[in-house]
C-alpha positions as CSV (number, residue, x, y, z in Angstrom):
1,X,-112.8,39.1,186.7
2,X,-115.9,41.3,187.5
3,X,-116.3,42.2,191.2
4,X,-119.8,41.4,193.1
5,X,-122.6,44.1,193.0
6,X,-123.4,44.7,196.8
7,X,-126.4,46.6,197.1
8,X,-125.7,49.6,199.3
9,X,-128.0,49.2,202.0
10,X,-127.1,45.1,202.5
11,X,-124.6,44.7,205.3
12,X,-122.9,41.2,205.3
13,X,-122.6,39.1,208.1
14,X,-119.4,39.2,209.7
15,X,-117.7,35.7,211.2
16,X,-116.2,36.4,214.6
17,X,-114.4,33.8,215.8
18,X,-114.5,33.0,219.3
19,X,-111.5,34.9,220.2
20,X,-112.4,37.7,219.0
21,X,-115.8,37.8,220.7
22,X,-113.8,36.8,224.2
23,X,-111.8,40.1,223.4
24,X,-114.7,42.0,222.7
25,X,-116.3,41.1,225.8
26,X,-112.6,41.9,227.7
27,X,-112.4,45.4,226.3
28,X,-115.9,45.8,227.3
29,X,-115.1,44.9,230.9
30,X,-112.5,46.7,230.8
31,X,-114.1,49.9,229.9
32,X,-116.8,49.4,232.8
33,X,-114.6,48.5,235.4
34,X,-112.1,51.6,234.8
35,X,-115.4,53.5,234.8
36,X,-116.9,52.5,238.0
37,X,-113.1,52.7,239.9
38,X,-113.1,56.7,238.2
39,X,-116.7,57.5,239.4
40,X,-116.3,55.8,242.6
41,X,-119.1,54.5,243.0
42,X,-121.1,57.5,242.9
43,X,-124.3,57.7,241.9
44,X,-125.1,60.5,238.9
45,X,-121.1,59.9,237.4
46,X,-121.3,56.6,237.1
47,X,-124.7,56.8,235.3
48,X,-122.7,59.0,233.2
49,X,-119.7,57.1,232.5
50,X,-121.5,53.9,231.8
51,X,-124.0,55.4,229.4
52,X,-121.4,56.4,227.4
53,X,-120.2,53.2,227.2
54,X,-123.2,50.7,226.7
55,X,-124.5,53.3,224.5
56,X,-121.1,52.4,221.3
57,X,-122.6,49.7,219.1
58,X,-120.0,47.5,219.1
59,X,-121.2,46.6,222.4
60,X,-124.8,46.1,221.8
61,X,-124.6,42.9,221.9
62,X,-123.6,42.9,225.3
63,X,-125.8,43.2,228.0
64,X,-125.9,40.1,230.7
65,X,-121.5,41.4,230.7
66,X,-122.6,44.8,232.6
67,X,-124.8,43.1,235.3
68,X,-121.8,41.2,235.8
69,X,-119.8,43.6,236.4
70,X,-122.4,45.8,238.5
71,X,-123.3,42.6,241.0
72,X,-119.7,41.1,241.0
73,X,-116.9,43.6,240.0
74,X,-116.0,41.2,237.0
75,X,-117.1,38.8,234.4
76,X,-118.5,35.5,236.0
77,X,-117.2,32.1,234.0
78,X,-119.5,29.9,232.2
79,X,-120.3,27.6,236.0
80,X,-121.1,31.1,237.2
81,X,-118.2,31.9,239.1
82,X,-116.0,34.4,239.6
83,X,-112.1,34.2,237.7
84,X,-109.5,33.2,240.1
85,X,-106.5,33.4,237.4
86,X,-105.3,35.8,234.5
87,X,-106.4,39.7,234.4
88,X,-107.3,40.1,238.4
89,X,-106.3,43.9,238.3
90,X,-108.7,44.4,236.4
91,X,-111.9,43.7,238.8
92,X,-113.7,46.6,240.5
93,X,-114.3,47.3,244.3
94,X,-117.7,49.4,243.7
95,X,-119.6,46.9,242.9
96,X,-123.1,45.2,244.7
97,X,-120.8,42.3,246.3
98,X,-118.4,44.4,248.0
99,X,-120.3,48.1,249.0
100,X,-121.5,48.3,252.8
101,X,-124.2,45.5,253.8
102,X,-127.1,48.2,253.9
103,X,-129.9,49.3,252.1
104,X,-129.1,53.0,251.6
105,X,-125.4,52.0,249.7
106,X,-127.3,49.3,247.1
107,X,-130.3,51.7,246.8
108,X,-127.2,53.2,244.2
109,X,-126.8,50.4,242.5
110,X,-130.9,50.1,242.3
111,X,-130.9,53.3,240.5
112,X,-128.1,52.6,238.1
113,X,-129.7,50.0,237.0
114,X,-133.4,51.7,236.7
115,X,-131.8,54.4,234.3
116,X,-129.5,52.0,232.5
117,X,-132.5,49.7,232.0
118,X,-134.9,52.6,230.8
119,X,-132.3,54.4,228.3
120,X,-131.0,51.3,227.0
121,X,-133.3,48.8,225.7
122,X,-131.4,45.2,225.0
123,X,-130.1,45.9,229.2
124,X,-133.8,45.8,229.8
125,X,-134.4,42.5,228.0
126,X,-132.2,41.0,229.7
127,X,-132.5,42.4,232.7
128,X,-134.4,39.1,234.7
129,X,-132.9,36.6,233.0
130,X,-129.8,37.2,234.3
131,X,-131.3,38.0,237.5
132,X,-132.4,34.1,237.6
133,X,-129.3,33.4,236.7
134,X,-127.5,35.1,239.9
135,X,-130.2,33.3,242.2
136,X,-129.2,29.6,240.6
137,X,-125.8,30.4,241.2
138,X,-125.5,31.2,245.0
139,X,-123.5,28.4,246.2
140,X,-120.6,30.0,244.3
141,X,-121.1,33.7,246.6
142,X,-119.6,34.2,249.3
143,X,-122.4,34.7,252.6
144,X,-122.1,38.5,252.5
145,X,-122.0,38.9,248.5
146,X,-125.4,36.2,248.7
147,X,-127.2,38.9,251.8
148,X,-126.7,41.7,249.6
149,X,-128.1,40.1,246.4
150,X,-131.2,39.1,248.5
151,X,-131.3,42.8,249.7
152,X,-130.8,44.1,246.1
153,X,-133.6,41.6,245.2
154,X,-135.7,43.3,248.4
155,X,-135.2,46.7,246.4
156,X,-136.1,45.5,242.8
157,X,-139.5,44.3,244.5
158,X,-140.1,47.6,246.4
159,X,-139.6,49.3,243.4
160,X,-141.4,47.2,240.9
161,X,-138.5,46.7,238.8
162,X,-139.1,43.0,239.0
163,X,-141.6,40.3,238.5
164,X,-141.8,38.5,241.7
165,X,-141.6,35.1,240.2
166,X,-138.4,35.3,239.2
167,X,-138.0,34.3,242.8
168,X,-138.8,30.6,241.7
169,X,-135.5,30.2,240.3
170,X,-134.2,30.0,243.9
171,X,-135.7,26.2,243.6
172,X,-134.2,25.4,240.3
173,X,-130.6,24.4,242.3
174,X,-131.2,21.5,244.6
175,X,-127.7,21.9,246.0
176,X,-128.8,25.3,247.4
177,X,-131.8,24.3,248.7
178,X,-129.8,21.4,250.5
179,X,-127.2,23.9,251.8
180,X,-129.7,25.8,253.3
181,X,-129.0,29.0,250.8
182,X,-132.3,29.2,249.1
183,X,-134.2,29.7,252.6
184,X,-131.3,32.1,253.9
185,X,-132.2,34.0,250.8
186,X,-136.1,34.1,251.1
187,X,-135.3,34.9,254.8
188,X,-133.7,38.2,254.2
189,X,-136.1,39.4,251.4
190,X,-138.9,38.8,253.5
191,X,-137.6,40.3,256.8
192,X,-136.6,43.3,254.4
193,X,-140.0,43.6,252.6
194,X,-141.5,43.5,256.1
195,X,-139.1,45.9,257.6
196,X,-139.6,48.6,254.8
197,X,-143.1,48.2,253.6
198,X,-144.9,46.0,256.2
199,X,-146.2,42.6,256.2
200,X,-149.0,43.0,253.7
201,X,-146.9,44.5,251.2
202,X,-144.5,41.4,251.9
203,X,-147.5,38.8,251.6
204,X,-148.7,40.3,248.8
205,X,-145.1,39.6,246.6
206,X,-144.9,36.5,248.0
207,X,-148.2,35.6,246.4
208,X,-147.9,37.4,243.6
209,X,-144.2,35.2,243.4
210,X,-146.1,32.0,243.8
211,X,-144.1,30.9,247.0
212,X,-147.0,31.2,249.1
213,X,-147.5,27.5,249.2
214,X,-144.3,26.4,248.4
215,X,-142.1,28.4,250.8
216,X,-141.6,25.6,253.5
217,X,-140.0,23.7,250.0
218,X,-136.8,25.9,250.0
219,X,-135.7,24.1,253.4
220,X,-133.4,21.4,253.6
221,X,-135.1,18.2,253.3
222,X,-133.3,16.9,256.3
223,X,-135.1,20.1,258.4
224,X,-138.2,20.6,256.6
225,X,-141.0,20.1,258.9
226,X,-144.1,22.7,260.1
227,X,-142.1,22.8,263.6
228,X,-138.5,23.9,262.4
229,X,-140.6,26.0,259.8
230,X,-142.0,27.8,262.6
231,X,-138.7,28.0,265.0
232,X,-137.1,29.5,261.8
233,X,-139.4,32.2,260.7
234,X,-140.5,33.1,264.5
235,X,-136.6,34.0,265.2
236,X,-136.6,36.3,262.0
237,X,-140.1,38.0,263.3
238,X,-142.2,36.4,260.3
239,X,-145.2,35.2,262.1
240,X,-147.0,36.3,259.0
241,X,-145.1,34.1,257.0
242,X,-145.9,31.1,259.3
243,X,-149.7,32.2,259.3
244,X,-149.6,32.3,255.7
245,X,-148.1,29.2,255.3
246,X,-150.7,26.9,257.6
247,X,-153.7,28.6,255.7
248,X,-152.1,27.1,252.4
249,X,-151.3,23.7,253.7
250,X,-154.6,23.6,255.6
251,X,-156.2,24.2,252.0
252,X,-154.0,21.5,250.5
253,X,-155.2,19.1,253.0
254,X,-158.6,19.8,252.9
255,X,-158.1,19.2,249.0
256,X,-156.4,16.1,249.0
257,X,-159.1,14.9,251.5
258,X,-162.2,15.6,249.7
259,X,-160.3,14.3,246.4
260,X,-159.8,10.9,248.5
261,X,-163.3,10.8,249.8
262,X,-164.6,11.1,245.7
263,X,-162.7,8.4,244.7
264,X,-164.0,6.2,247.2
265,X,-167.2,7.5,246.7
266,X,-166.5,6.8,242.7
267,X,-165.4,3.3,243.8
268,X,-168.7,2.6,246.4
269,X,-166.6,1.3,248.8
270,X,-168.4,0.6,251.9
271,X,-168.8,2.9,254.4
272,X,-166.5,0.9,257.1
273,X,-163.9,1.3,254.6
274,X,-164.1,5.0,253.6
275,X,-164.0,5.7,257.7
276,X,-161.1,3.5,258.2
277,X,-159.1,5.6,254.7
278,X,-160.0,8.9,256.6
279,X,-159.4,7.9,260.0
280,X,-155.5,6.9,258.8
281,X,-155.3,10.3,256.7
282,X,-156.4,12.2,260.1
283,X,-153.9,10.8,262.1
284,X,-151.3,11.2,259.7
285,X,-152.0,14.8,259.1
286,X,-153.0,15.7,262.9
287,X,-156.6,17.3,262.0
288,X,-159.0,17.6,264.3
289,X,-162.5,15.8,264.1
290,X,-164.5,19.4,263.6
291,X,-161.7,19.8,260.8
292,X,-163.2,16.4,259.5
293,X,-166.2,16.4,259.5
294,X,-166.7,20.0,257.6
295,X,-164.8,18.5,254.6
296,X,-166.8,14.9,254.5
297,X,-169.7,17.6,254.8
298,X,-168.6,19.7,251.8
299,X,-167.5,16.5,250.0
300,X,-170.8,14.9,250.2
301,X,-173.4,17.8,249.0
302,X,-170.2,18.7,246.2
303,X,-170.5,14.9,244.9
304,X,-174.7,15.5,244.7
305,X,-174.3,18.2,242.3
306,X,-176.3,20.0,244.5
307,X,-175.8,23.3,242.4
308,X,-178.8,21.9,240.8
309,X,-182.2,23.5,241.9
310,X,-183.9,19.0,242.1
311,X,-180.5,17.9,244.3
312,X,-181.3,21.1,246.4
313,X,-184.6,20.4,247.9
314,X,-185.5,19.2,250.9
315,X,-187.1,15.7,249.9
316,X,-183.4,15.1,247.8
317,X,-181.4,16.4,250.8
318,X,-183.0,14.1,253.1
319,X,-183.2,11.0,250.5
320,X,-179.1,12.4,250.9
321,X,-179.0,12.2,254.4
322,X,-180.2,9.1,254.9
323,X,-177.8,7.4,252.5
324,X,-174.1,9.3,254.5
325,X,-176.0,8.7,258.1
326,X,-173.5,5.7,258.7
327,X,-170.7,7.5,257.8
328,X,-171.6,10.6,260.1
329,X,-172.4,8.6,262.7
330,X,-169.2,7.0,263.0
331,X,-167.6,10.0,261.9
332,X,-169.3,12.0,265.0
333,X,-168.3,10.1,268.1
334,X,-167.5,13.5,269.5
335,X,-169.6,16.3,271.0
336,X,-166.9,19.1,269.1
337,X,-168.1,16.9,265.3
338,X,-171.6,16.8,266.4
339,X,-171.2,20.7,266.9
340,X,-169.4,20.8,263.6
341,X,-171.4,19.5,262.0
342,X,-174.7,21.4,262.8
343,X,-172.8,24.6,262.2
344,X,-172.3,23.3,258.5
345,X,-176.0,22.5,258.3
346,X,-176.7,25.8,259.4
347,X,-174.2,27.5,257.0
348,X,-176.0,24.9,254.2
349,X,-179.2,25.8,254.6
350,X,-178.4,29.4,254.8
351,X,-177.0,29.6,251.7
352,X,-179.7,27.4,250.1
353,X,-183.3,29.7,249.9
354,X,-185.0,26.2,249.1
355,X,-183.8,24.7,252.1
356,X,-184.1,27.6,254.6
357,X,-186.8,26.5,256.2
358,X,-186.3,23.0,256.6
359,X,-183.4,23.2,259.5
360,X,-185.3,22.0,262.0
361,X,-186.4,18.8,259.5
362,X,-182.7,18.1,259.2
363,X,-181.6,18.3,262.3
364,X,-184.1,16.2,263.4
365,X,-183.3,13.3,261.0
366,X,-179.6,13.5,262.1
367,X,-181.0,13.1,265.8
368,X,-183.3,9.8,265.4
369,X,-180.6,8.5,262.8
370,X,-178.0,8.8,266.1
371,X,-175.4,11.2,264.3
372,X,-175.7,14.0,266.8
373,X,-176.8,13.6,270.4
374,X,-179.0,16.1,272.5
375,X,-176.0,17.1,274.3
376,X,-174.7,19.0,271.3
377,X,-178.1,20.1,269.9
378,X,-178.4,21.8,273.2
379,X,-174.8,22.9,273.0
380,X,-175.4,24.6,269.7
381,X,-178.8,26.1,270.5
382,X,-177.4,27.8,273.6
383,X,-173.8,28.5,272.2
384,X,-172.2,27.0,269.6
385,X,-174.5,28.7,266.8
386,X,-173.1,31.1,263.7
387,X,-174.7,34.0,262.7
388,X,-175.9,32.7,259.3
389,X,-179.1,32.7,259.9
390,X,-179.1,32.3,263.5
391,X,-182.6,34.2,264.8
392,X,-184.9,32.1,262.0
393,X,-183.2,28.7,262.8
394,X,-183.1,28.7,266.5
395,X,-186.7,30.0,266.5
396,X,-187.1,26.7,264.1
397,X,-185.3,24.3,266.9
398,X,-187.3,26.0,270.2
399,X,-189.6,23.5,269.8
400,X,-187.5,20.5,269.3
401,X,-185.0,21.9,271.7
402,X,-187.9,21.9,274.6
403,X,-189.1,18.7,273.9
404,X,-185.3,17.5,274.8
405,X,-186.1,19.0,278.1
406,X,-189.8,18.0,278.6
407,X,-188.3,14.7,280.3
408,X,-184.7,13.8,281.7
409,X,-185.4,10.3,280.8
410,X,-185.2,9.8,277.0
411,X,-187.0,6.5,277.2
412,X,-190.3,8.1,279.3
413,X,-190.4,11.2,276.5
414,X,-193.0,11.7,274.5
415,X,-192.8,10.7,270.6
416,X,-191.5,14.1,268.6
417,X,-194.1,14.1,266.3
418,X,-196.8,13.4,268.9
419,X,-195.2,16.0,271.4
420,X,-195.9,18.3,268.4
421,X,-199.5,17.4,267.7
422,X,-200.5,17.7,271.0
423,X,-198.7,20.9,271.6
424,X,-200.8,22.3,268.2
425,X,-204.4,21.4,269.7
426,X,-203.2,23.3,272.7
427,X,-202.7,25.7,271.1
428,X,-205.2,25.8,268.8
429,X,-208.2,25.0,272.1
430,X,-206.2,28.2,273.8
431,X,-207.4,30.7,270.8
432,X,-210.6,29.2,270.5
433,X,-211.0,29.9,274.0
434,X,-210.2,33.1,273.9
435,X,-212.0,34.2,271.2
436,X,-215.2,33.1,272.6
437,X,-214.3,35.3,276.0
438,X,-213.0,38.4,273.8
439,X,-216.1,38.6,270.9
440,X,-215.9,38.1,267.7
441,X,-215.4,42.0,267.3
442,X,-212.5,42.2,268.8
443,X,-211.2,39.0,267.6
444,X,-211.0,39.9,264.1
445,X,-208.3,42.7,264.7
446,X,-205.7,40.2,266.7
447,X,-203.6,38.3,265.0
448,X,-203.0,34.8,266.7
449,X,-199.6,33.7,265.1
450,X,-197.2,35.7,266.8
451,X,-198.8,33.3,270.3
452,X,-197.7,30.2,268.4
């Protein structure tokens, strides 16, 4: 019978069976841990020794086996744990679990792995997997073995070796977040981040990571609330991480405020309704009424479309004004909303060139429709003001603002627009007196606005 041509660069498939791949993977521990016990731990001979070894073919194949080895002196069972029967002798001592609990003794390890990683290229594939792997397993680490993975994980980040999202995976194991290991974990990488490279370094991982606005959800659910939050991260020195974490939920709020003030917009509830739905999210949430009243602000001009040049004139803005003035009105029942809420006007109509000079107009409106009072027009003319615009639109409200003070009595006042009218043939009678006195030579050089 006539043998099978095999062409001579074809290689067949070989059929391990699973025993023999368990024994490759033993020898191959085996190697590595007789390695690591020679070299001691030392830096340059182990990188040596285990080149030597990851670089036979036979093995490959075999790359998540060496981490193993390097983080926990042995090869971790399928539930990620380490052996506790058969072959013990044949575990290593110089490994990440069991060197001294400080940065300059797994800065070795770091390296090893760096070189490793940049020589061999299937180590370097699988380098974060496994990695994510290590941080779903913690509840089977011992305390000190789980502190020096986080400070490991500290290094990798320092060094770039890393994406910081692999940090996520600390969430994927509800039974270490209710354990309290996932926040133990994200508290020593972040107090080690600080500690080496300073805060902005450590709140720029932790955004790059993603956990900027989800770091409060590695806490136990029993504990997790903004005040143990706070305790927590204040006793590990992290008021950056607390600071960070009440801009994010302050932006989430805001978010899912405006999104509940456009649906009832969508809907047209009434306007006694929409105050009541953000009356109860307020007191749910604990926001203050200046808090408030800048997002109903925001929501309202966002749900005009007033990107458009037609929803950003005065004559629409009013038409605008008119139709939220119940809302505001019941919305502003204190002086700190009124203030508020002129300060968004002014940052409005500073941002808005077709608007600019129609701040007093506004105001005004807001004023007769009984949204603000005079105590907080005064208030912001004196004090309360931004900088936006501030010279052009409190030389705009000098006019109204005096006419607040022409009389103590609001009854006994004047009309506005009367007060104004009056005050304009004043003014008008004061030039035409004086030009006559001056001549008409001199009159022509002076320019009468700037006396207005």
């Amino acid at each position: 019978m006539a043998s099978k041509y095999i062409l001579p660069c074809f290689r067949l498939k070989s059929n391990r069976t699973k025993k023999e791949k368990d024994n490759e993977c033993l020898a191959y521990r085996n190697e590595l841990v007789e390695a690591l016990d020679r070299t001691k731990g030392k830096l340059e001979a182990s990188w040596k020794a285990l080149d030597n070894i990851v670089s036979k073919p036979i093995y490959q194949r075999l790359s998540g086996q060496l981490y193993d080895v390097l983080y926990t002196g042995g090869l971790l069972t399928s539930d990620g744990k380490l052996p506790t029967r058969g072959d013990l002798k044949l575990r290593t001592s110089y490994c990440v679990f069991t060197t001294h609990d400080e940065l300059n003794a797994l800065r070795v390890y770091e390296q090893l792995v760096k070189r490793l990683r940049c020589r061999h290229k299937h180590l370097d594939v699988a380098f974060e997997s496994h990695a994510q792997r290590l941080l779903t397993l913690l509840g089977g680490f011992e305390e000190g073995a789980r502190r020096r993975l986080a400070l490991l994980m500290a290094l990798y980040l320092i060094d770039g070796q890393i994406n910081p999202r692999t940090l996520l995976a600390l969430g994927q194991q509800q039974a270490s977040i209710d354990e309290g290991l996932a926040m133990e974990f994200m508290l020593v990488v972040c107090s080690t981040l600080k500690r080496e490279r300073g805060a902005n370094f450590m709140l720029q991982m932790l955004k790059k990571s993603g956990l900027d606005g989800k770091i409060i959800s590695f806490m136990p659910p029993m504990l997790r609330s903004d005040l143990y939050f706070q305790q927590v991260y204040q006793e590990s020195d992290l008021d950056e991480v607390i600071k960070l974490h009440e801009t994010r939920a302050g932006q989430e709020l805001r978010k899912r405020l405006q999104q509940r003030l456009l649906d009832d917009f969508r809907e047209k509830l009434p306007h006694v309704e929409v105050v009541r739905n953000v009356r109860e999210f307020q007191r749910e949430h604990h926001m203050s009424d200046s808090e408030v009243i800048g997002i109903v602000w925001q929501t309202i001009n966002s749900n005009a479309s007033c990107s458009s040049p037609a929803n950003s004139s005065p004559e629409q803005t009013i038409r605008r004004l008119q139709t939220y003035a119940p809302l505001l009105n019941a919305l502003c029942s204190t002086d700190s909303a009124q203030i508020a809420l002129l300060m968004r006007l002014q940052e409005w109509c500073y941002e808005h060139h077709a608007l600019f000079k129609s701040f007093e107009r506004f105001a005004v409106h807001l004023y007769r429709a009984g949204v603000i009072n005079e105590d907080a027009i005064v208030r912001w003319y004196e004090v309360d003001h931004i900088d936006k615009g501030k010279v052009a639109f409190l030389d705009q409200m000098h006019r109204f603002v005096h006419w607040l003070h022409s009389d103590s009595d609001a009854n006994a006042r004047v009309d506005y627009n009367t007060y104004v009218t009056n005050r304009r043939q004043t003014q008008q009678r004061s030039k035409t007196i004086y030009s006559d006195v001056i001549g008409p030579s001199l009159n022509a050089n002076i320019n009468f606005a700037k006396y207005s």
